[in-house]
N, C-alpha and C positions, 0 to 999 in steps of 0.2 A: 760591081755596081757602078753606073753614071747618072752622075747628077748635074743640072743645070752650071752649077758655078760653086766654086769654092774659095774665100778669098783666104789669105793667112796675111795676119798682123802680128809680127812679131812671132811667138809660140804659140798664140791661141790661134785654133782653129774654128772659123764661124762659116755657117750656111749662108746661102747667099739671100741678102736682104730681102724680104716678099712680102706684100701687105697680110696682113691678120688673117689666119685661114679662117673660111667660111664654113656655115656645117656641111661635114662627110659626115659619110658613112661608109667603111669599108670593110667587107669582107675579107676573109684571111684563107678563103675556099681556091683551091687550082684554079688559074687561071682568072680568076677574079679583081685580082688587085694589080698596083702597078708600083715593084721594086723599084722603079727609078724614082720617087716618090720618100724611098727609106735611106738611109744612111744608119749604114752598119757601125757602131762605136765598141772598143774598149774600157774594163774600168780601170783605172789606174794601181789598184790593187793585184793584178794580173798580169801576166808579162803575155798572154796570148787573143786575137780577135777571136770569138767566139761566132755562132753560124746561126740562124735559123731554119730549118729542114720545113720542105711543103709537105703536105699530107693531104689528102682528099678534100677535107673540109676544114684543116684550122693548118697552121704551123706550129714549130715546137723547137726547143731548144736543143741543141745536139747535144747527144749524149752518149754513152756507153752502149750497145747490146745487151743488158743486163737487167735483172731485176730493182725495183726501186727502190728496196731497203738496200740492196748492196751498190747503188748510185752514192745514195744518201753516205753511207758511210765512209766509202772509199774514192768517193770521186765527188766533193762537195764543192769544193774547190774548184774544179776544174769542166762547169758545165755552163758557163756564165755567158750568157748571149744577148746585147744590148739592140733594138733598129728604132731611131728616131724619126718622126715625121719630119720632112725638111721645110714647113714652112711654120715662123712662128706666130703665137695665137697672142693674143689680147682682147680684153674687152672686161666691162663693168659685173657680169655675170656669163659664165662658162659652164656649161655640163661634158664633160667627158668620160668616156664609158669605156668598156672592153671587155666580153665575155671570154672567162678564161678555165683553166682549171690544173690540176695538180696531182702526180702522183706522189702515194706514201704520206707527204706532212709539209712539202715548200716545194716552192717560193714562185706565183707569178706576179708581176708587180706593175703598176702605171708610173713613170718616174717625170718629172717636169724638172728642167734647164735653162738658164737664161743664157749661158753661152757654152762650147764646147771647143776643147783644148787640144793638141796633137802629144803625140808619144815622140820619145827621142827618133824614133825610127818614121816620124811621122803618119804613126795610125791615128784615127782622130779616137778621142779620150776623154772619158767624162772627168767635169771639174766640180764646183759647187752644183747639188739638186738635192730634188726630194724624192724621196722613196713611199709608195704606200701598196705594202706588201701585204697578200692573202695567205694564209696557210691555215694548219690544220687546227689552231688556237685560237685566233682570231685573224686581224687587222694589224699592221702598224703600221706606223709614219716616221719614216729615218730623215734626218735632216743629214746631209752628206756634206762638209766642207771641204779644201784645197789650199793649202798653206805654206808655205816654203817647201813648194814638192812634194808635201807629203799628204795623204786619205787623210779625214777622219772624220769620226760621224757619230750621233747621238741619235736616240729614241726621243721625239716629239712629242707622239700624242700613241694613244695605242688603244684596244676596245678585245676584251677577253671572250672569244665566242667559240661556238664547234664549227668546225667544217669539214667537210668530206673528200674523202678522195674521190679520184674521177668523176666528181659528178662537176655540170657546168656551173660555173657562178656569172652575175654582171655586175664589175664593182663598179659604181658608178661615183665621180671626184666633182662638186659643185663649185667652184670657187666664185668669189663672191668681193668686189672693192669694198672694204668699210673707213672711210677714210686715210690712216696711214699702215691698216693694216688689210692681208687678205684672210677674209674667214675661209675657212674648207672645210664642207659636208661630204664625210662617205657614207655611202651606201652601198647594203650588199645584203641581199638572201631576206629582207626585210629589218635587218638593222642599221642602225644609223648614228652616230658621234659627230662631233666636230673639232674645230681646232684652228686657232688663229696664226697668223706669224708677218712680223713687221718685215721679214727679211726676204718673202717671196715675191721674184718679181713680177712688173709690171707687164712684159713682154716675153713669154716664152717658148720654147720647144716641148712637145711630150713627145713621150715614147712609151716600149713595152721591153722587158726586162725577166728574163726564163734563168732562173739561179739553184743553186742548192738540189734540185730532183729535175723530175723533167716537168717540164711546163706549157700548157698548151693554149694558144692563142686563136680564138674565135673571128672576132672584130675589133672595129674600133673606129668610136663617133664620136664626134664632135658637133656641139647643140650650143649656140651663141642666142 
């Protein structure tokens, strides 16, 4: 993949400065969208970059040839597929969406970032974000830190609901200023929770996030 500009300061790896994206709307259908536009990431918990695969109408995370319980079991680990939009968003009120879907039981997920980091071998690498992951129980919200070199990460907020395989969902992520914190409303399938956090930034990155099974990727809008 090429992208505009990369600077590095120091370790960290950051996109190149761009004012506040405006609302997209992008398809994930052949030919439709434009990869230079994405920036393929690593998670820091994984020693390999993982891939996105096109498909007629959505992308999906690579995977094994195999059936999806036997993904799940034996290759959970090792399907992890990160592509961030390169330009970061801001503003007082935010809707971001992505119709997505899953086979067997996990995991596709909306992640947001305020900066992103390089691997020893300098792959770029996720640092501190958020996680708000679908599957086949509900929703949750992983808060992800970075600390003397090392992952680690808590359950935030979470909403216990069914979901289905293969079928499509639109989880849709409101975020919201309320003076020193940011509120967050998901929605998805007609339910809805929320959750605050003083620590989300002001200024960030999304992306989309194929883990655990395989995961498939529709769209992805952005509503300012």
């Amino acid at each position: 993949m090429m992208f505009r500009k990369l600077f590095f300061l120091g370790m960290p790896l950051l996109l190149a400065a761009e004012s506040a994206a405006d609302n997209i709307n992008i398809s994930f259908a052949r030919d439709k969208w434009d990869k230079k536009q994405w920036l393929e990431v690593k998670s820091p918990r994984f020693d390999y970059l993982g891939k996105m695969v096109q498909e007629d109408d959505h992308i999906v995370n690579a995977t094994p040839p195999l059936p999806a319980e036997e993904i799940f079991k034996k290759h959970v680990a090792d399907v992890y597929s990160c592509i961030i939009y390169n330009k970061k968003i801001s503003g007082n009120k935010i809707e971001i969406s992505s119709k997505m879907s899953f086979d067997y039981s996990m995991a596709p997920l909306l992640m947001f970032c305020e900066n992103i980091g390089k691997s020893s071998k300098g792959i770029p690498e996720l640092r501190e974000h958020f996680e708000i992951v679908l599957y086949n129980e509900g929703i949750n919200v992983w808060h992800h830190t970075f600390k003397n070199g090392n992952p680690s990460w808590h359950l935030a907020a979470f909403l216990k609901e069914k979901f289905l395989p293969r079928k499509i969902y639109d989880l849709k992520i409101i975020l919201e200023k309320r003076k020193s914190l940011t509120q967050m409303t998901i929605e998805c399938d007609g339910k809805k929770f929320g959750y605050q956090d003083e620590d989300f930034p002001a200024e960030f990155y999304a992306g989309l996030i194929g883990c655990e099974g395989r995961c498939r990727f529709y769209d992805f809008k952005i509503k300012k």
